[in-house]
Backbone bond lengths (Angstrom), bond angles and torsions (degrees), N, CA, C in turn:
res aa  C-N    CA-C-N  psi(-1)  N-CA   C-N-CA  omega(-1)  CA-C   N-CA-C  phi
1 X - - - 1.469 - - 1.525 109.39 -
2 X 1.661 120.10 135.03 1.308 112.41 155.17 0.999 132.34 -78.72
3 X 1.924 91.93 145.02 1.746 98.46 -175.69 1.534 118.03 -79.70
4 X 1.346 113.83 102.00 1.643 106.31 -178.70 1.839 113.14 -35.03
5 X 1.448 106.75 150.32 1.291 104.37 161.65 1.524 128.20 -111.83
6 X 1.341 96.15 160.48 1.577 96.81 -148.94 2.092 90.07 -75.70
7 X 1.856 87.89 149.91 1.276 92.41 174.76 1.750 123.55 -118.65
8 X 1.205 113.17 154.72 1.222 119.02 -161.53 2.147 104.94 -115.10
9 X 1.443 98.13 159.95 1.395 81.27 167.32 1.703 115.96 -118.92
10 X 0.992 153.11 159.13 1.295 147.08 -159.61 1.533 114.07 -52.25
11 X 1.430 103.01 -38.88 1.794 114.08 159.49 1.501 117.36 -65.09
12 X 1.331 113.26 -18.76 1.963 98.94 172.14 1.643 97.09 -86.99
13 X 1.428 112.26 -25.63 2.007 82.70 177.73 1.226 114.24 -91.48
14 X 1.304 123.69 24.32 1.333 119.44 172.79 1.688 92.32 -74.38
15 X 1.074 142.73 -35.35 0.870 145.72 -176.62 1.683 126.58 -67.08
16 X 1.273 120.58 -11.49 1.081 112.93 -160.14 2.081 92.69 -130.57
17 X 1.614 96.09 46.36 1.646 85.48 174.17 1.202 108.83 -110.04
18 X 1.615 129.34 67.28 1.056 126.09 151.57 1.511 128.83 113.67
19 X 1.911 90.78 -53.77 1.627 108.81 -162.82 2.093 96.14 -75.09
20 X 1.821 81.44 176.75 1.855 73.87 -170.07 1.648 126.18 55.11
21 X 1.087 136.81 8.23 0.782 138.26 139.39 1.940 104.88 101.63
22 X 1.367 105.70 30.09 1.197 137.32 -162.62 1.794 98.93 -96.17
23 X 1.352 137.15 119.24 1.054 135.21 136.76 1.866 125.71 17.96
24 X 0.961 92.24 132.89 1.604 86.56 177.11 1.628 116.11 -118.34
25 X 1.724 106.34 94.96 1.647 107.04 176.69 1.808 121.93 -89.79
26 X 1.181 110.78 147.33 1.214 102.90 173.74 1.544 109.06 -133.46
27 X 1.413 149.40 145.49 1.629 150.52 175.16 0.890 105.26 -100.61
28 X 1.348 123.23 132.29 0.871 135.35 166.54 1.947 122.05 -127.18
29 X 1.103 124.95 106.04 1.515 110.01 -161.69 1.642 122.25 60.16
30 X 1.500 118.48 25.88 1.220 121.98 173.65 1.336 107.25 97.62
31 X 1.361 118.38 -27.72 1.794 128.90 -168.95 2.016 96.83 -78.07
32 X 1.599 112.31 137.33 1.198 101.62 -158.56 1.873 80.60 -102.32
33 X 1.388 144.85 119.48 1.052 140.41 158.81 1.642 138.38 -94.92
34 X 1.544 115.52 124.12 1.589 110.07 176.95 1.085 126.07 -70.29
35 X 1.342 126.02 108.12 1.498 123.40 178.49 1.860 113.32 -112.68
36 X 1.539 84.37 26.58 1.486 99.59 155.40 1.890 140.60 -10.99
37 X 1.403 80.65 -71.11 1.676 106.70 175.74 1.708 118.39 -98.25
38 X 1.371 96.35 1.51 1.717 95.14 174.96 1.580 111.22 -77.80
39 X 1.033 107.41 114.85 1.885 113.85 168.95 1.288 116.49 -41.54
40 X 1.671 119.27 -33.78 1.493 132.75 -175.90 1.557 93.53 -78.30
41 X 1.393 128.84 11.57 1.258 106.08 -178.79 1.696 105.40 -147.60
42 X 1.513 100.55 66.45 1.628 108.61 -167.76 1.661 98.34 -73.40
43 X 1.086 112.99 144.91 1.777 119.71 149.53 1.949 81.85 55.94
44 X 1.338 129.15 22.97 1.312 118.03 149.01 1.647 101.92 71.31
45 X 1.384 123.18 30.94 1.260 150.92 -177.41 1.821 104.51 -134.69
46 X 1.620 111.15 125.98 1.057 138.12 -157.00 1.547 119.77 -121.72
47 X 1.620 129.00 71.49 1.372 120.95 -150.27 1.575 133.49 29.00
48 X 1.667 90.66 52.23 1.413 102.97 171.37 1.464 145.41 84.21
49 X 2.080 90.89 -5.74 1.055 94.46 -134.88 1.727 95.94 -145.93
50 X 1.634 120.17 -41.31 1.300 144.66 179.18 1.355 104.48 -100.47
51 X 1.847 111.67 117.92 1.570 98.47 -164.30 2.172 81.98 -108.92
52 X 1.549 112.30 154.96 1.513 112.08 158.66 0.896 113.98 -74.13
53 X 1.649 126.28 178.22 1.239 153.94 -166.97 1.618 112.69 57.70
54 X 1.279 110.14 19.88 1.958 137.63 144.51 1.495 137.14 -81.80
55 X 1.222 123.39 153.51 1.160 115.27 -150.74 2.015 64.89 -112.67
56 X 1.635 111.13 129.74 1.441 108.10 -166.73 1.485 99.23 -120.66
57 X 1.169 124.04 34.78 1.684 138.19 -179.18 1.414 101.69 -54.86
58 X 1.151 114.26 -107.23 1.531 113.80 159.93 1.142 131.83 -3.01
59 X 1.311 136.39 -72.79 1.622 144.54 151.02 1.647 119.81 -21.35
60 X 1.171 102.17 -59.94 1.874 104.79 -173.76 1.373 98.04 -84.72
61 X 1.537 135.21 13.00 1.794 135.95 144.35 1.551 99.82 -44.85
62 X 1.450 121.30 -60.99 1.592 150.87 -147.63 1.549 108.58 -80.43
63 X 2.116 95.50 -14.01 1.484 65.54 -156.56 1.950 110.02 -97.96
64 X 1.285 110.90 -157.31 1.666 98.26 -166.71 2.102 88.28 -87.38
65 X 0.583 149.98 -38.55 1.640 145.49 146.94 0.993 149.67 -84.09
66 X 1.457 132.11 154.34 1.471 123.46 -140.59 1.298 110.57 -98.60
67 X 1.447 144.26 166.35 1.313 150.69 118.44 1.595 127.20 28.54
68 X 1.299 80.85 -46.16 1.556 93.32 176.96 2.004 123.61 -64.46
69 X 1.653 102.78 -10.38 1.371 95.15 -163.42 1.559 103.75 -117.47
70 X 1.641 92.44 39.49 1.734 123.15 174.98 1.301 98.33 -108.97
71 X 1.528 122.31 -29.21 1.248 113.96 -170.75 1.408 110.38 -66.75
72 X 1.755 137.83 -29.43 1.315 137.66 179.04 1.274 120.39 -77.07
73 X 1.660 107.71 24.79 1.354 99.71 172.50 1.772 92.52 -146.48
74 X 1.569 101.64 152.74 1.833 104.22 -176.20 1.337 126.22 -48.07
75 X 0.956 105.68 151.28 2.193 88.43 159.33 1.186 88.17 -149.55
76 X 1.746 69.08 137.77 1.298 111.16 -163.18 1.796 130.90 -97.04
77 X 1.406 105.81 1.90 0.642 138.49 136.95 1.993 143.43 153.43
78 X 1.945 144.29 -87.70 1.096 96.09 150.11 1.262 87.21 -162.20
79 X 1.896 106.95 163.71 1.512 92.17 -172.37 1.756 107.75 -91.86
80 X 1.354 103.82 -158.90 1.701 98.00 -166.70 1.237 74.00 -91.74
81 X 1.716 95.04 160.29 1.671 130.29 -171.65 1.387 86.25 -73.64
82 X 1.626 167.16 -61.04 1.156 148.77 -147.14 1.220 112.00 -84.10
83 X 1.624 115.70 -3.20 1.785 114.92 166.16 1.167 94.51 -129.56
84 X 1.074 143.14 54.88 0.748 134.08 132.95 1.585 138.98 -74.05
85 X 1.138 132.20 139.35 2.076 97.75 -160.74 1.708 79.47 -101.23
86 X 1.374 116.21 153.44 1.538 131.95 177.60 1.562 94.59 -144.41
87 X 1.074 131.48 82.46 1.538 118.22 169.67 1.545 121.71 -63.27
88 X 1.245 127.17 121.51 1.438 120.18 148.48 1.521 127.03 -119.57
89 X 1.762 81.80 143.92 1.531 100.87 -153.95 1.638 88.05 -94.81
90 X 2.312 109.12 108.20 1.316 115.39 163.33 1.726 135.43 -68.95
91 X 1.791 87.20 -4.54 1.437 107.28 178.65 1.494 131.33 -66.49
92 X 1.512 103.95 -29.31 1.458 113.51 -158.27 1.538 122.95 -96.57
93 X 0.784 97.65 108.69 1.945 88.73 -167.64 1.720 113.31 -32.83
94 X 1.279 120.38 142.63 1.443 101.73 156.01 1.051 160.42 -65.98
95 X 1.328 97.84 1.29 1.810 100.74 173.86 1.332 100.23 -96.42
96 X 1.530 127.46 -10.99 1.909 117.53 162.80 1.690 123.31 -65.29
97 X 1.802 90.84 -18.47 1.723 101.75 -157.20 1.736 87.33 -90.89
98 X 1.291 132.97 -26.08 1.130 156.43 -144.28 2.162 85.18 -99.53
99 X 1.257 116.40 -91.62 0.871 111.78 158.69 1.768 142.57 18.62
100 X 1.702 80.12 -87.24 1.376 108.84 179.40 1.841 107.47 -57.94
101 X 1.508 117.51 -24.33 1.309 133.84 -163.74 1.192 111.20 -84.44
102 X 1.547 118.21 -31.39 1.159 131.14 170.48 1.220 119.38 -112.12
103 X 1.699 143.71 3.97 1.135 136.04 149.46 1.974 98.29 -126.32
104 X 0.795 118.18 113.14 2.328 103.89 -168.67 2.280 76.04 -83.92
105 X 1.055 116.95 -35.63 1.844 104.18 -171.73 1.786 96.41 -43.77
106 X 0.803 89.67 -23.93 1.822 87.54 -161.29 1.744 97.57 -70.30
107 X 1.514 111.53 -17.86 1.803 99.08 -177.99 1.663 114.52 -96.55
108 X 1.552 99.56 -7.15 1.568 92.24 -143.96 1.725 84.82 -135.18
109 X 1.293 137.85 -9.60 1.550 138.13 169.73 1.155 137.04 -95.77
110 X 1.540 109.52 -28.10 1.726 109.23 -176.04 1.120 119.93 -62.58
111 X 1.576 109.95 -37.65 1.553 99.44 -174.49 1.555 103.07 -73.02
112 X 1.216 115.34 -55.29 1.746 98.02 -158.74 1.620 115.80 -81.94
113 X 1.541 109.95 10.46 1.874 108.53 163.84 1.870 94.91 -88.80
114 X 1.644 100.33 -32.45 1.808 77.86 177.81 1.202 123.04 -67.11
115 X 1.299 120.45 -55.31 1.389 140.92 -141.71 1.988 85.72 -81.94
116 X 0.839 154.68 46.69 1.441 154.87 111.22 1.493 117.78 -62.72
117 X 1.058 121.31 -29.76 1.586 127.48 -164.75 0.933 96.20 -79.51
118 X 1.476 142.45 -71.88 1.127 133.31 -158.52 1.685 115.67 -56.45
119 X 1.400 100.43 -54.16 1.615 118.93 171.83 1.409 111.19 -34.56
120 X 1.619 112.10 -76.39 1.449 109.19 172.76 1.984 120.09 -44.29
121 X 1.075 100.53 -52.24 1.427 96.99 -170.76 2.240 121.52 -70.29
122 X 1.401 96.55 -21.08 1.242 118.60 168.29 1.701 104.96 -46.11
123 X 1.812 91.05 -55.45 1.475 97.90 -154.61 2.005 102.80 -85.27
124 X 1.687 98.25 -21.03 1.234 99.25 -174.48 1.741 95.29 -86.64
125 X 1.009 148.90 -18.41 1.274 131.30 157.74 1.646 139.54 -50.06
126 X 1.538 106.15 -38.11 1.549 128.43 147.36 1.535 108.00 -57.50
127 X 1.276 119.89 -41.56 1.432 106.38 -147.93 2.344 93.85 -81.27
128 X 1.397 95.28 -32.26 1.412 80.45 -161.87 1.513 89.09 -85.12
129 X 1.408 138.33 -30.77 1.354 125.62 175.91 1.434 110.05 -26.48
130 X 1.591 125.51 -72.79 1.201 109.73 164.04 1.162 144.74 -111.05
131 X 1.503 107.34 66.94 1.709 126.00 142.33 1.218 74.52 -85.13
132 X 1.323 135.94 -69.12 1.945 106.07 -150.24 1.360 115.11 -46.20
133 X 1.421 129.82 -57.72 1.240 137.83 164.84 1.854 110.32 -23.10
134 X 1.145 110.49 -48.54 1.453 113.50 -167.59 1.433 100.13 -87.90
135 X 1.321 128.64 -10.21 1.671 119.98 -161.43 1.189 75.80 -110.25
136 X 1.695 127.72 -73.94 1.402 124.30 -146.86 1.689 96.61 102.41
137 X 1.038 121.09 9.67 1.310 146.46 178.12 1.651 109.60 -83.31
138 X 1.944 138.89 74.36 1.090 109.22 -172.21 1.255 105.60 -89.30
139 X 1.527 145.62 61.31 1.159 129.83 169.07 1.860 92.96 -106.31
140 X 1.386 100.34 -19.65 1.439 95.58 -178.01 1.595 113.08 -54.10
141 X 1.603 95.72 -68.77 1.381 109.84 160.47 1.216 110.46 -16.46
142 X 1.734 138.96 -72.13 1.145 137.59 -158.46 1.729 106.50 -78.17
143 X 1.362 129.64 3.30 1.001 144.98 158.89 1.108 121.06 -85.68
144 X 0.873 124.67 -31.80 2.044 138.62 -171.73 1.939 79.63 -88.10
145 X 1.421 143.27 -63.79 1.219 135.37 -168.76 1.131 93.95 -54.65
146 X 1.041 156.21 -95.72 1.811 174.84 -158.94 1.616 88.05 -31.02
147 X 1.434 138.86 -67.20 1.178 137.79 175.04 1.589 108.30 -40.82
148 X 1.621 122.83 -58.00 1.563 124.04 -177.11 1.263 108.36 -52.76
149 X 1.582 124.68 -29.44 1.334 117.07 179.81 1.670 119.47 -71.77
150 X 1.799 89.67 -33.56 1.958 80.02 177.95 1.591 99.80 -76.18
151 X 1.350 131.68 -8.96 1.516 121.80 -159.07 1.444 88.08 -81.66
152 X 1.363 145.74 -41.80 1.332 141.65 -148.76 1.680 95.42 -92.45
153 X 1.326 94.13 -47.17 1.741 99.83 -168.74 1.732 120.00 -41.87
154 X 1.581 84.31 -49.73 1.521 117.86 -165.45 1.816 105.39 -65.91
155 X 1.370 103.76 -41.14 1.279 124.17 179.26 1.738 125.68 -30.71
156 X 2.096 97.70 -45.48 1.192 111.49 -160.80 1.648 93.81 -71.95
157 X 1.585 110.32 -49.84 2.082 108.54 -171.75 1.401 97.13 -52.96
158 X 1.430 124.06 -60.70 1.292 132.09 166.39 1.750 125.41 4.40
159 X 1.515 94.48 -82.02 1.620 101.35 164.88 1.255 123.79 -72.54
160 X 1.411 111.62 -32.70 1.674 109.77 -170.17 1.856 100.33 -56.98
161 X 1.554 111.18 -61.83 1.369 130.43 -160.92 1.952 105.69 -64.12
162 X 1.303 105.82 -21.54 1.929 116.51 171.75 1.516 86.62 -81.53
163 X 1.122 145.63 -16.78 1.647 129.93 -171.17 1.450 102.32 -85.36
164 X 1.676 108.25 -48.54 1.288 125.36 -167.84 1.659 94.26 -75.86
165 X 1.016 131.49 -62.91 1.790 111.42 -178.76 1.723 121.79 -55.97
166 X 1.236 118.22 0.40 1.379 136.27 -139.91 1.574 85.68 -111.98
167 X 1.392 117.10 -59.10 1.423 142.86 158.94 1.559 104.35 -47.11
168 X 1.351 134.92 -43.62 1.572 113.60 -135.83 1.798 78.42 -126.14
169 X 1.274 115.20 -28.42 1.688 102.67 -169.39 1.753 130.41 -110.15
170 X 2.090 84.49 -15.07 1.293 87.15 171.15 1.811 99.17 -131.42
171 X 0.953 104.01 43.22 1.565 106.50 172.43 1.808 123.91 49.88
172 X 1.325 97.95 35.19 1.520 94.54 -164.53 1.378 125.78 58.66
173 X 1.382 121.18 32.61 1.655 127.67 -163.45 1.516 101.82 -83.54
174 X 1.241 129.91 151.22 1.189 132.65 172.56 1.250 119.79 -82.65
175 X 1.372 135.60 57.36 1.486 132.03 -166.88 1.313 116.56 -96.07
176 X 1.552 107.16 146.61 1.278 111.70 174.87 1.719 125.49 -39.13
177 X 1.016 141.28 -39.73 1.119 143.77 -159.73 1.985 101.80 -87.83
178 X 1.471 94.75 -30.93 1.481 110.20 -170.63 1.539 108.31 -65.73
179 X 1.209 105.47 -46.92 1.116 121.85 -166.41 1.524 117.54 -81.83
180 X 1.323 104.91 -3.97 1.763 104.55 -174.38 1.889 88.59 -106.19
181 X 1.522 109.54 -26.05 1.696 100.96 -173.59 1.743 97.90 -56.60
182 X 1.411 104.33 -52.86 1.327 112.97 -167.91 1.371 126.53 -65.18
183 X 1.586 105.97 -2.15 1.661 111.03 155.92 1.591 103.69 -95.62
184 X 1.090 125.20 -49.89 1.449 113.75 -160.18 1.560 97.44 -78.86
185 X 1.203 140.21 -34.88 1.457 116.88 -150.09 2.038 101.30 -96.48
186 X 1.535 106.70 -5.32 1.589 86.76 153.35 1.354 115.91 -84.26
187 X 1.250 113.04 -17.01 1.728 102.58 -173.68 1.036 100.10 -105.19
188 X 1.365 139.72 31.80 1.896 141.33 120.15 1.214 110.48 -52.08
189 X 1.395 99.82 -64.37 1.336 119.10 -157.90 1.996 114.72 -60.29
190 X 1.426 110.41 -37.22 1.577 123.69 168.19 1.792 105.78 -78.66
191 X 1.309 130.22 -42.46 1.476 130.07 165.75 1.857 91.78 -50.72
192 X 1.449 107.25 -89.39 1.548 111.67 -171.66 1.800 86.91 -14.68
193 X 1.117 120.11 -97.52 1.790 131.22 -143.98 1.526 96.93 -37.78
194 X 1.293 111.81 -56.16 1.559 114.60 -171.69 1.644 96.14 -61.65
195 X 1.057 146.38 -72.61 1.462 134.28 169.61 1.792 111.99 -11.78
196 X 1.214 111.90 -77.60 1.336 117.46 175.42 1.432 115.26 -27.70
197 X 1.259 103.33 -69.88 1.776 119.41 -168.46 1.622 100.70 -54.05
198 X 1.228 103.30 -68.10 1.928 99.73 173.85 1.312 123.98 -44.45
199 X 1.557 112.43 -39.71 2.010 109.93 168.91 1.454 101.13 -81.70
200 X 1.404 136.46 5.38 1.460 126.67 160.60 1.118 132.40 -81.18
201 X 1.731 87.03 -33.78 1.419 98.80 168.99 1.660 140.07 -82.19
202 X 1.470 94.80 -33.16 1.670 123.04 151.78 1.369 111.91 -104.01
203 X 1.160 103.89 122.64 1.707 109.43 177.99 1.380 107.34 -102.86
204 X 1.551 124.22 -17.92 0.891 133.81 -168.69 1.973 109.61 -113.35
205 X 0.985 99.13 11.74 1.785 121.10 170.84 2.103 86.89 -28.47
206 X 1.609 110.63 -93.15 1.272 84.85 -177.76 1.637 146.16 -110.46
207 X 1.365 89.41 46.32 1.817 119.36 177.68 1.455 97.81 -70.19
208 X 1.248 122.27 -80.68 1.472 122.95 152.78 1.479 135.83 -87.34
209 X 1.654 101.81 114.06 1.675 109.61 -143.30 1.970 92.75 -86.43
210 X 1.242 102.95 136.63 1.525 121.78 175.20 1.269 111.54 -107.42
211 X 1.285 114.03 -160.28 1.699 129.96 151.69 1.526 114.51 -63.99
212 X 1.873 103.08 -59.83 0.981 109.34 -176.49 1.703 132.61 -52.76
213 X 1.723 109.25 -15.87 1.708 120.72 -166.76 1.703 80.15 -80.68
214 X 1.209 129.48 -52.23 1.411 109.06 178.59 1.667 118.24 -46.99
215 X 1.004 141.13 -68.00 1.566 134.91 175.16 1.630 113.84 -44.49
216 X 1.457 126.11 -19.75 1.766 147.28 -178.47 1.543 92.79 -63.01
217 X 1.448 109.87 -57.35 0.926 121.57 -168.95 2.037 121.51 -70.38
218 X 1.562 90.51 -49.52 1.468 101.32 165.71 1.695 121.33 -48.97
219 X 1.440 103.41 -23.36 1.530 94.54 -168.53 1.824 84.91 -93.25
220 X 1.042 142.46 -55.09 1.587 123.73 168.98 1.348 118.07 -26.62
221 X 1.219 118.69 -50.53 1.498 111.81 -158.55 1.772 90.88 -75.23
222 X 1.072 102.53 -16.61 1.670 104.29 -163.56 1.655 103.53 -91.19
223 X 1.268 108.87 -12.75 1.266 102.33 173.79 1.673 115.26 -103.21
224 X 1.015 122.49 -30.95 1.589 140.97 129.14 1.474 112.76 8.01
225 X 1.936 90.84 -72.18 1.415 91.01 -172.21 1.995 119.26 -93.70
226 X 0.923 102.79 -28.67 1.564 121.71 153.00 1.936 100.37 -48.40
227 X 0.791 139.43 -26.05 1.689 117.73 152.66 1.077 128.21 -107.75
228 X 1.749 123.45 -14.00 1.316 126.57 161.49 1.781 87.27 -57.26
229 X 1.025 122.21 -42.25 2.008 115.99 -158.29 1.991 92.02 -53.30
230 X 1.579 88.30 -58.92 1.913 95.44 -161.30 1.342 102.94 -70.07
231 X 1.245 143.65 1.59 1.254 140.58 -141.91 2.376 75.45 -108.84
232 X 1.706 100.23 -61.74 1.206 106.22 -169.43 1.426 132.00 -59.47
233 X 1.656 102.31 -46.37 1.513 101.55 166.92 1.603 106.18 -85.83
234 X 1.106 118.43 39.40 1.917 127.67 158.52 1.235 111.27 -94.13
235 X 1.556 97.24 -50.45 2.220 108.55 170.72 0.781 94.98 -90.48
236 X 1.559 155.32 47.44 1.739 140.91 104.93 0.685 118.05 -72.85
237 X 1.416 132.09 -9.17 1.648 122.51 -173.55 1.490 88.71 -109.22
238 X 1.333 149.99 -43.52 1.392 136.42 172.35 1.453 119.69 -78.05
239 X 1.283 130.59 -12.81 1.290 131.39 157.48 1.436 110.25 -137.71
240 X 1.173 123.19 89.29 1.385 129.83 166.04 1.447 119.78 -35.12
241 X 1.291 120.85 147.50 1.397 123.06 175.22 1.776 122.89 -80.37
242 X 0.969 129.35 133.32 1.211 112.63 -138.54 1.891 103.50 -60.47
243 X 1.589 114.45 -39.95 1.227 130.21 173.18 1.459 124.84 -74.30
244 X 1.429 112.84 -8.69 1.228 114.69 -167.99 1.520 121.46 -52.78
C-alpha cells in the first residue's frame, strides 16, 4: 500500500525557509521539496535572487535549467491542489506547448547556445584587428573582418530567439535587464552593419592610416563593448548578482 504524503498549505512553508535554523522548502508544481543540503541553497537563498518557503512554479519557467534538478533532492511532501500554483500559459499556440513536451531544450536553450556567437565574434573582431596593428600581420586584420561578419550575421537568430524566450520564459515582463538588452543589442546590430559596409567599401581603411582608420577602429571597440554590455546583463537574469 502507498504511503500518502503528508500535505502542507502554502502558509506552513512559509515556515520552513531556512532562517533559524529551520529546514529549507521550496514548491514546485504542488510537490513540496527539501533542498536542505543543497549548497546552492545557503540560509534558504537561491542566487540572490529565489528566496524558500515559496511556491517557485513560475520562477524555475525562467530559469537556465529544468525541473529535473529537483529530482536529486527528497520531497517531502505536497501542497493542497487549490494552492497549488499550476500556471497555464493561454498565449501559446499548441503545437509550441506540444513541442516543448516533447523536446523541454526547445523552451529553455536557443537563446543562450545562440546568443554566444555574436558576443564572441563582436569581441573577436576588435580583438584580432589589433593583433594586426601590433604584428604588422594583415591576415589578422582579414580575420578580425571575417569575425564582424559572424558578429552581425549571428546577431539576427540572436535577437529574434531573446524575444522568443523573453515571451515564453519570462512572460513578456518588463525587466530591468530586459530592457537595456533591447536597447543596446539593436544598436550593435545597425553599428555591426554600418561597420561592415564601410570595411567593404574601404578594404584598405587601415593599410593607409587617415583620420578616418581612427573612428574604423572606434566603432570595433564600440561594438566590443556593446556585447561585453548584453553578454552581462544576460547572466543577470540567469545568475543574479548576489546584491542586485
Amino acid at each position: 500500500m502507498t504511503e500518502s504524503k503528508k500535505e502542507f498549505t502554502l502558509e506552513d512553508i512559509k515556515a520552513y525557509d531556512g532562517s533559524g535554523g529551520q529546514p529549507v522548502y521550496i514548491v514546485y508544481m504542488g510537490r513540496v521539496i527539501d533542498v536542505t543540503k543543497s549548497p546552492l541553497w545557503p540560509a534558504g537563498h537561491h542566487m540572490g535572487t529565489h528566496k524558500a518557503g515559496h511556491d517557485l512554479t513560475s520562477e524555475l519557467a525562467a530559469a537556465p535549467h529544468g525541473p529535473e534538478v529537483l529530482d536529486r533532492y527528497p520531497e517531502v511532501g505536497l501542497v493542497r491542489p487549490s494552492e497549488a500554483e499550476q500556471p497555464v500559459r493561454q498565449d501559446i499556440p499548441i503545437f509550441l506547448t506540444r513541442l516543448f513536451h516533447a523536446v523541454p531544450l526547445a523552451k529553455r536553450h536557443p537563446h543562450p547556445m545562440v546568443v554566444h556567437f555574436p558576443i564572441v565574434f563582436m569581441m573577436a573582431a576588435a580583438g584580432f584587428t589589433f593583433l594586426a596593428l601590433l604584428t604588422g600581420h594583415r591576415s589578422f586584420e582579414l580575420t578580425g573582418w571575417y569575425c564582424l561578419w559572424g558578429g552581425v550575421l549571428f546577431s539576427l537568430p540572436a535577437i529574434a530567439t531573446g524575444l522568443f524566450t523573453w515571451w515564453i520564459n519570462y512572460h513578456a515582463r518588463w525587466l530591468r535587464q530586459v530592457t537595456i538588452k533591447m536597447i543596446l543589442s539593436p544598436l550593435m546590430l545597425l553599428l555591426g552593419i554600418a561597420t561592415l559596409v564601410w570595411r567593404c567599401l574601404d578594404p584598405e581603411i587601415l593599410v593607409f592610416w587617415r583620420p578616418l582608420s581612427y573612428l574604423y577602429l572606434g566603432c570595433l571597440l564600440a561594438l566590443a563593448s556593446l556585447a561585453g554590455a548584453i553578454g552581462w546583463f544576460g547572466g543577470t537574469l540567469s545568475f543574479p548578482l548576489e546584491n542586485d
